[in-house]
C-alpha positions in Angstrom: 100.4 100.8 -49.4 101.5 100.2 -53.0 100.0 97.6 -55.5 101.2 94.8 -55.5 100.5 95.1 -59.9 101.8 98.2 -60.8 103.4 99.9 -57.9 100.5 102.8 -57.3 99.4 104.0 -54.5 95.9 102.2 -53.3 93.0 104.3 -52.5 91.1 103.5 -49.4 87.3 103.8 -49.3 84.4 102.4 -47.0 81.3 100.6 -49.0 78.7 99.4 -47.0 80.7 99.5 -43.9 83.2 97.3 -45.0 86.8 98.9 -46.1 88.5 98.0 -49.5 92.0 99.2 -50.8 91.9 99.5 -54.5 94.0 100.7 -57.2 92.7 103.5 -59.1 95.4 103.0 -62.3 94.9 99.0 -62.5 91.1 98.5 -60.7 92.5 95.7 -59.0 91.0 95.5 -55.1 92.4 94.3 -52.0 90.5 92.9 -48.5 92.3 92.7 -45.4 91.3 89.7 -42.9 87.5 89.5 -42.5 86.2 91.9 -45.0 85.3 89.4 -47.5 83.3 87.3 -44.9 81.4 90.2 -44.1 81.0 91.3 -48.0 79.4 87.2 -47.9 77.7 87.7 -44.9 76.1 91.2 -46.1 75.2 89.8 -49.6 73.3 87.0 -47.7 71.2 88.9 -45.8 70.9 91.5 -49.0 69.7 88.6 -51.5 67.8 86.3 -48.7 65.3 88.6 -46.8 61.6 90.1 -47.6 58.5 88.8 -47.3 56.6 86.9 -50.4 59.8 85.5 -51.6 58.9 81.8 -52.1 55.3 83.3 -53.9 57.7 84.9 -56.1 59.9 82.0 -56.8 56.4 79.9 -57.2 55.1 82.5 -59.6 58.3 82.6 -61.8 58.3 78.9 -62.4 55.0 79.1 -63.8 55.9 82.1 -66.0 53.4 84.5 -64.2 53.4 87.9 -62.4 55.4 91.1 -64.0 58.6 91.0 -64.5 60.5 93.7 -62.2 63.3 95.7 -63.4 66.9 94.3 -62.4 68.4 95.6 -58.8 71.5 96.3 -58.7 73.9 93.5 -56.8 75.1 94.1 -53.2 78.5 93.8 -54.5 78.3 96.1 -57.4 77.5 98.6 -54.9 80.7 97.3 -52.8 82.6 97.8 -55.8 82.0 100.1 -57.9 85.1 102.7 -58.2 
């Protein structure tokens, strides 16, 4: 399949079980039909999930507890080419 930007070839590749086309000259990414609800759906369940989570929320508001270095994002993982 060619891009629909610049006319390269897209790259195929799997992230997360979920396949994305993307062009390696332009970085521009493609979904075919359902792959960005279950990006959504697989983001949810990254970000909602684990025990403690409305302690944490709680302790933030007041400024207390340690501050824990920054995960990486679901979807950087998804798309990072």
């Amino acid at each position: 399949m060619q891009c629909p930007v610049d006319g390269e070839t897209l790259q195929m590749a799997e992230r997360q079980g979920v396949e994305v086309d993307y062009c390696p000259k332009c970085r521009g990414v493609w979904l075919d039909r359902g792959e960005l609800d279950k990006i959504i759906e697989r983001s949810a369940e990254h970000q909602g999930g684990g025990e403690g989570g409305e302690r944490r929320d709680r302790d933030r508001e007041r400024g207390e507890g340690r501050r824990k270095p920054k995960r990486e994002s679901f979807l950087s993982e998804i798309f990072d080419f």
